[in-house]
TILOBA-768007 format. One line per field, with one value per residue: x, y, z of N, C-alpha, C in turn; residue in three letters. Coordinates in steps of 0.05 Angstrom, whole numbers, plus 5000, padded with zeros to 4 digits. Example, Ala and Ser with C-alpha at 12.3 -4.5 7.8 and 13.67 -1.06 7.14 Angstrom:
REM TILOBA-768007
n_east	5264, 5257
n_north	4886, 4955
n_up	5156, 5142
ca_east	5246, 5273
ca_north	4910, 4979
ca_up	5156, 5143
c_east	5264, 5258
c_north	4934, 5001
c_up	5156, 5157
res	Ala, Ser
//
This chain:
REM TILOBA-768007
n_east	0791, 0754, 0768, 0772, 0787, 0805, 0818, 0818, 0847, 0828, 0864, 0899, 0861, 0838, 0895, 0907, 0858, 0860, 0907, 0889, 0842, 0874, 0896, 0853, 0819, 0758, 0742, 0729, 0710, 0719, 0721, 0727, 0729, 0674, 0644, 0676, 0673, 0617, 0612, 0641, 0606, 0569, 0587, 0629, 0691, 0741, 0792, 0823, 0848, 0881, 0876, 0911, 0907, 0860, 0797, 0757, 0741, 0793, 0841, 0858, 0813, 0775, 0795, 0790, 0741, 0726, 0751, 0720, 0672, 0630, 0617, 0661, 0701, 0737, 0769, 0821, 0852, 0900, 0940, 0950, 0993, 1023, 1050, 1109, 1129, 1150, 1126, 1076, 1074, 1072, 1027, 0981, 0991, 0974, 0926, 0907, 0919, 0928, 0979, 1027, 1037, 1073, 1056, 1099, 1133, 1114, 1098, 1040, 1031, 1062, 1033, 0986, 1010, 1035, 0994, 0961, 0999, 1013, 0966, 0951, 0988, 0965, 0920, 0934, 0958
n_north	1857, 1844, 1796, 1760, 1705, 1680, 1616, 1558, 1513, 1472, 1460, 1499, 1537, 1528, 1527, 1591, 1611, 1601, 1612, 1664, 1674, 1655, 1703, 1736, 1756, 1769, 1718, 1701, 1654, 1635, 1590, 1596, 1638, 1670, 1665, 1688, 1741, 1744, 1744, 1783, 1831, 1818, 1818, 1856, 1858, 1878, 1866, 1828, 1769, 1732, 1682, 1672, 1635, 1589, 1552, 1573, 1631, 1669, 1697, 1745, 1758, 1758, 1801, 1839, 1852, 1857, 1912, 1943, 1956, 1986, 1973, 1943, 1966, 2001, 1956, 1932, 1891, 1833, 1798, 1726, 1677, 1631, 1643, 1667, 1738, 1764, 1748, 1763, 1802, 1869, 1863, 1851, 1900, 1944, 1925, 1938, 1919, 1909, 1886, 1837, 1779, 1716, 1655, 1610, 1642, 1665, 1647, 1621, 1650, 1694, 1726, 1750, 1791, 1814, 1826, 1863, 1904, 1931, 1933, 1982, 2015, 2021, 2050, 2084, 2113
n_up	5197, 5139, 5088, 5031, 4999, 4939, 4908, 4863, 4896, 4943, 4983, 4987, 5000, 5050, 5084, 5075, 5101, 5151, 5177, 5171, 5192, 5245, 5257, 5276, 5231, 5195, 5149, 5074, 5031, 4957, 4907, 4852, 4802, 4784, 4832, 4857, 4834, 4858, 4917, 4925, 4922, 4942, 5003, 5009, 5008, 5055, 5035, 4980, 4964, 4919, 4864, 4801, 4769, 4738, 4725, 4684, 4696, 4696, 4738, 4725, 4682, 4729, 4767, 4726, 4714, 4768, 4776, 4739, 4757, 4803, 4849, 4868, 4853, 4891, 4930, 4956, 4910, 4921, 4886, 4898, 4876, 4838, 4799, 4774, 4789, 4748, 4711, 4708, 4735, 4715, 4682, 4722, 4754, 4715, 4698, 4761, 4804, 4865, 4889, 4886, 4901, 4914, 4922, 4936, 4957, 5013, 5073, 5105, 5159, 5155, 5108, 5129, 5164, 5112, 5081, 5117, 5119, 5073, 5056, 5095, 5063, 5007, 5032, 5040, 4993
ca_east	0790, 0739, 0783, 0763, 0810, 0798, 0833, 0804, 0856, 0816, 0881, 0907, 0840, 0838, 0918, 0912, 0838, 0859, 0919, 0878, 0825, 0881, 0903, 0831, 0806, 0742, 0755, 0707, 0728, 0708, 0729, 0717, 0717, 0651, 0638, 0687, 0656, 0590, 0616, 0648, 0590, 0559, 0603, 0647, 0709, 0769, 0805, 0818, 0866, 0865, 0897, 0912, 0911, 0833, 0782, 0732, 0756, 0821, 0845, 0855, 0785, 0761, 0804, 0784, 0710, 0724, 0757, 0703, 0648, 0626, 0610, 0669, 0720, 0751, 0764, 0844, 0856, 0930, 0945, 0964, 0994, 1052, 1068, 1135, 1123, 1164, 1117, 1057, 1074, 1063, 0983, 0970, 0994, 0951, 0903, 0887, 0914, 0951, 1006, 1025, 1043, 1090, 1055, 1131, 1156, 1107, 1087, 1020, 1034, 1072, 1021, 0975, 1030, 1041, 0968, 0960, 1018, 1001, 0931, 0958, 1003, 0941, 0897, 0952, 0968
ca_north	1861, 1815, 1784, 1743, 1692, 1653, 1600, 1543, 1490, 1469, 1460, 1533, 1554, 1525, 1538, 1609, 1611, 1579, 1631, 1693, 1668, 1655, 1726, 1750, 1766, 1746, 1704, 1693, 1642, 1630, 1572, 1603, 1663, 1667, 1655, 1710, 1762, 1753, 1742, 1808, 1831, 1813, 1814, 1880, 1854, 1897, 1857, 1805, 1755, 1733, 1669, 1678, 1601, 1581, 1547, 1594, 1659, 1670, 1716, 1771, 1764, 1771, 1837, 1874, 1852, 1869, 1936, 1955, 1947, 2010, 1965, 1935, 1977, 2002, 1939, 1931, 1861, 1817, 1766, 1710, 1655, 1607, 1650, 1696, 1763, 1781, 1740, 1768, 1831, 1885, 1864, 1859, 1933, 1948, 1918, 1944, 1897, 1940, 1888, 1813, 1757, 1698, 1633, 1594, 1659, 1671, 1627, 1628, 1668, 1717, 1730, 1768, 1819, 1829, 1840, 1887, 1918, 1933, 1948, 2011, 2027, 2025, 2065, 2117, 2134
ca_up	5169, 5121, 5068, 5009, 4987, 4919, 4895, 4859, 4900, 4971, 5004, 4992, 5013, 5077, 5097, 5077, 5119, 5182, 5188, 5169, 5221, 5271, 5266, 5280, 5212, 5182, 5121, 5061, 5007, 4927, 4886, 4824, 4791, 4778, 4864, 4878, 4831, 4874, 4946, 4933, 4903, 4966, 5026, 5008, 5031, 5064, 5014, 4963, 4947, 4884, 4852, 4771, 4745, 4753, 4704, 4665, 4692, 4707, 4761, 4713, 4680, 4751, 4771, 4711, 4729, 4791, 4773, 4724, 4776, 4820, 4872, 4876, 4845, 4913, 4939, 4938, 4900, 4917, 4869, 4900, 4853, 4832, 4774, 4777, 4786, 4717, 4686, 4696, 4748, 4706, 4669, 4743, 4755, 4690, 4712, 4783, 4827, 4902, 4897, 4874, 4913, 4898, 4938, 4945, 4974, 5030, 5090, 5110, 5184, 5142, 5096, 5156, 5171, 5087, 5072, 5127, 5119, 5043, 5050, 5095, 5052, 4999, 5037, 5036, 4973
c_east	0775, 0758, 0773, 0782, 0794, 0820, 0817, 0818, 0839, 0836, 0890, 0887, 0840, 0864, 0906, 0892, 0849, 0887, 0917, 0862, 0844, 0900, 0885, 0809, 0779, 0742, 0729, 0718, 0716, 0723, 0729, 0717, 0698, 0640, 0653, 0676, 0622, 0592, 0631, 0631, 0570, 0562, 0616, 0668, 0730, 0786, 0807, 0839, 0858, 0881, 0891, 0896, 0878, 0810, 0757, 0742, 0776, 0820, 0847, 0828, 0775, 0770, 0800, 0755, 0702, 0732, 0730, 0671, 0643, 0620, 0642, 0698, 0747, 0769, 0798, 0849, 0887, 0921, 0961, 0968, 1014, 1063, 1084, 1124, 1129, 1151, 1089, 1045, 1055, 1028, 0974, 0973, 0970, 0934, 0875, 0903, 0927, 0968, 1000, 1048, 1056, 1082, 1081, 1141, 1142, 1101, 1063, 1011, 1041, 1055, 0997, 0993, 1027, 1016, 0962, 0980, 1017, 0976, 0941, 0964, 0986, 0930, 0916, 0965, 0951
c_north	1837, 1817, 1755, 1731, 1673, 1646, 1577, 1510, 1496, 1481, 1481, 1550, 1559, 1531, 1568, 1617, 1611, 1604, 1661, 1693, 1677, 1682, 1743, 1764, 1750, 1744, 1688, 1675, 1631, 1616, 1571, 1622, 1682, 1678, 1685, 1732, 1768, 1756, 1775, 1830, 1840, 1823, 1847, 1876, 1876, 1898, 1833, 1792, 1739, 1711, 1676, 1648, 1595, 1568, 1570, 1616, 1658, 1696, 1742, 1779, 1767, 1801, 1856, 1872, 1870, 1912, 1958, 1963, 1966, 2006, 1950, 1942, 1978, 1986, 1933, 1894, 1858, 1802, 1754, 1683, 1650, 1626, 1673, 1716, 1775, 1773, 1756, 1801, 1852, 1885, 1864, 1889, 1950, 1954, 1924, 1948, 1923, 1919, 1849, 1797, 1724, 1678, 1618, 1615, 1663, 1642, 1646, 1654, 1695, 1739, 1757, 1796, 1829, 1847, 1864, 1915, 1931, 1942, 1983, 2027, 2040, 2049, 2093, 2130, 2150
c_up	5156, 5098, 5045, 4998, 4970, 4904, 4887, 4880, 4944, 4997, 5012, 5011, 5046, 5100, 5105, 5103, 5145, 5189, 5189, 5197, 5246, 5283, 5273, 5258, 5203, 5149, 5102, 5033, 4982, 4913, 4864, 4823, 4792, 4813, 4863, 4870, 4855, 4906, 4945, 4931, 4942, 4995, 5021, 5027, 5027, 5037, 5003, 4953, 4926, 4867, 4815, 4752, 4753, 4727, 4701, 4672, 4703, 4727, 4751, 4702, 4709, 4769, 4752, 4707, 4754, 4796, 4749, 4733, 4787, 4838, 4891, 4871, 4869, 4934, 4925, 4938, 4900, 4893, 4887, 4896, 4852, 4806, 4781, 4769, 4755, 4704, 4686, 4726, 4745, 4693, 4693, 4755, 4739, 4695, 4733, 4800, 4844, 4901, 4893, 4895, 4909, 4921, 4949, 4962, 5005, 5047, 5101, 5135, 5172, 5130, 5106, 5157, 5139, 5080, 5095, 5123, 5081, 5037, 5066, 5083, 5027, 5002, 5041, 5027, 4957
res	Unk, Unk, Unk, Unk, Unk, Unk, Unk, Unk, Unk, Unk, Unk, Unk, Unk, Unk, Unk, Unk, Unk, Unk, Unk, Unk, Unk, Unk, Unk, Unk, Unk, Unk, Unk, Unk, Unk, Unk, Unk, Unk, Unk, Unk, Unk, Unk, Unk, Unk, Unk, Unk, Unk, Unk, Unk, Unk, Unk, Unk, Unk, Unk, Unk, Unk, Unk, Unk, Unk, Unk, Unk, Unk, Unk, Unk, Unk, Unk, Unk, Unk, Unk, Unk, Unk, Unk, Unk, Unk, Unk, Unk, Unk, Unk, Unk, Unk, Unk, Unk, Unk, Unk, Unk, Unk, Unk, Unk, Unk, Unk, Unk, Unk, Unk, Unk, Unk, Unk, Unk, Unk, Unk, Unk, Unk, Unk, Unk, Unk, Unk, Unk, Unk, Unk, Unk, Unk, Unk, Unk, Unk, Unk, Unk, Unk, Unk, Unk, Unk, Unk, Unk, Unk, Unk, Unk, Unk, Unk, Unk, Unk, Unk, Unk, Unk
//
């Protein structure tokens, strides 16, 4: 599965990376908003994680970019971000997103099994 992970923090980038990789996935990563609109743009990944908190566009300006797009519509977008689900759950529902992710709750190994296990679930409703 190609997967697109943006977050603007390095460190996230490279955890989340390094355990997508080491489950066999190939992993494409955007520091920006801006970056992820085109690498998806580009790339047509499987899927997309998606942090919220980010300078210039936020994670929501880039899912309803991304959802408005005909190239890139299809393309099921996680959020995954530090902010509680209750807080910002539902505008991701709204939104688009296939399903929101709470960074403190997951560990990175985990993460592999959820997104697959969620993209099925995705592709089969």
């Amino acid at each position: 599965m190609k997967i697109l992970i943006v977050d603007d923090e390095p460190a996230v980038l490279t955890m989340y990376s390094s355990a997508l990789k080491d489950a066999g996935h190939e992993v494409i990563t955007a520091n920006s908003g801006a970056e992820a609109i085109g690498q998806a743009k580009q790339n047509k990944p499987d899927v997309i994680l998606l942090d919220i908190i980010m300078p210039s566009l936020n994670g929501f300006d880039v899912l309803t970019e991304l959802k408005n797009n005909s190239e890139t519509r299809a393309i099921p977008v996680f959020l995954l971000t530090n902010l509680p689900e209750t807080t910002s759950g539902e505008k991701a529902k709204q939104l688009g997103a296939a399903g929101y992710l709470v960074k403190a709750q997951i560990e990175p190994g985990e993460l592999t099994r959820l997104i697959e296990q969620q993209v099925k679930q995705t592709k089969n409703t």
